[in-house]
C-alpha positions in Angstrom: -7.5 -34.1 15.7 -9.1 -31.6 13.1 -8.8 -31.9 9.6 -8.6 -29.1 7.4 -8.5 -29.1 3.5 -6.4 -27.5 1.4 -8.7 -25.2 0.2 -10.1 -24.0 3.8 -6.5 -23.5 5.0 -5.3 -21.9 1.8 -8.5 -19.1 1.8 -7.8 -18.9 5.8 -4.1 -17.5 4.7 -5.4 -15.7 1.8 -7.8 -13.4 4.4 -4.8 -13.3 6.9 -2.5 -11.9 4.3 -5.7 -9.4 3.4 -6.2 -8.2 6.7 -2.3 -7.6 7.2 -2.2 -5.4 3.5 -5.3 -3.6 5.2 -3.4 -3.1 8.3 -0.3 -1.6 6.7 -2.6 0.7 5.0 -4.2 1.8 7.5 -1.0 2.7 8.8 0.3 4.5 6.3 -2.6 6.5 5.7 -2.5 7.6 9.2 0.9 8.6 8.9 0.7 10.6 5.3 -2.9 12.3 7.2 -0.2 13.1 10.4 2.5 14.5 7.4 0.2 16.3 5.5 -0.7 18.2 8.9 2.5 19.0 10.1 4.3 19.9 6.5 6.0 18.3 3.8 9.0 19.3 5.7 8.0 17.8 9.0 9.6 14.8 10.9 6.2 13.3 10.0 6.7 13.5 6.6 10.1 12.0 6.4 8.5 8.8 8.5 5.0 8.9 5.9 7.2 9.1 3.1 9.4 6.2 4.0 7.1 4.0 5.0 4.6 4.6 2.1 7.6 4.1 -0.4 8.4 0.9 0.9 5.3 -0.6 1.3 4.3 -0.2 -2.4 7.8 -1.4 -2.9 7.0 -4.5 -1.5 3.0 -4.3 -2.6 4.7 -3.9 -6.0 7.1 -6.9 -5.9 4.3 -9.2 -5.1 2.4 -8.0 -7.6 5.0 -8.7 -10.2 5.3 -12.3 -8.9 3.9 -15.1 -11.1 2.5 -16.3 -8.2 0.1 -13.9 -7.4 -3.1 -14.6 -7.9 -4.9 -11.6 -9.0 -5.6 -11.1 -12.4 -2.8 -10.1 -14.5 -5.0 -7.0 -16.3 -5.9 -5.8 -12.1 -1.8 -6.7 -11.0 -0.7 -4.0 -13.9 -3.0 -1.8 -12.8 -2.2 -1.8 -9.0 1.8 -1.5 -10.2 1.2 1.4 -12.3 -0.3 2.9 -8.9 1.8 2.0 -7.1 4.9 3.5 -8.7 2.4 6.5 -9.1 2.4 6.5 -5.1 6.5 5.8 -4.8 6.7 8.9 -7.5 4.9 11.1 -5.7 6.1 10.5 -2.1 9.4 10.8 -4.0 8.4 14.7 -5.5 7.0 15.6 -1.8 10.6 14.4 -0.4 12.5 16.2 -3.2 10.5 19.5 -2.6 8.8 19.5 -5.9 5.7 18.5 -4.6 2.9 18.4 -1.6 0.4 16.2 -2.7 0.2 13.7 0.4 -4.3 14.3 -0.5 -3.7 12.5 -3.6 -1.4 9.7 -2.2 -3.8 9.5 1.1 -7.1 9.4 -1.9 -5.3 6.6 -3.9 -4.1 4.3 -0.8 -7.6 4.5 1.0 -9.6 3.8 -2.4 -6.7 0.4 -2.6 -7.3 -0.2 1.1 -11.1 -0.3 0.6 -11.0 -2.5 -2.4 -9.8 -5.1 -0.4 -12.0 -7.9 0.7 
């Protein structure tokens, strides 16, 4: 049988979870590009909004966790963004704004600073 050590197995799962936060990036960047063509008003944005809300809901959580691993000085930082984010995809939902080019700016410079 193959043996694994801790330490191979654990950085295996850290890179899984990576490339999943990439992926839901990815995604809702494409969805906030799709919203910010067809209108804050759009059937697009209702879907952009609510799935960029609660992914930095749940990007936010973990980063509040003691067990995350990340530096605490780099998880404040990435909270404070990410209620920036859930703030501003609130104001384009409310009407009071249409900034999706900020929120789209933000999420792509997170999703790149992943490795």
């Amino acid at each position: 049988m193959y043996q694994f050590s801790y330490a191979e197995v654990a950085q295996d799962v850290e890179v899984d979870a990576r490339d999943r936060e990439r992926q839901a990036l990815d995604h809702s960047i494409a969805l906030l590009k799709s919203a910010e063509a067809s209108g804050p008003r759009s059937r697009d944005a209702i879907e952009a909004i609510y799935t960029t809300r609660s992914l930095w809901a749940i990007l936010v959580e973990d980063l509040a966790s003691a067990e995350n691993g990340l530096p605490e000085a780099l998880r404040a930082e990435l909270i404070s963004i990410g209620l920036w984010i859930m703030r501003e995809a609130e104001d384009i939902r409310i009407g009071k704004s249409q900034n999706f080019k900020g929120i789209i700016e933000i999420t792509t410079l997170i999703r790149n600073g992943l490795n």
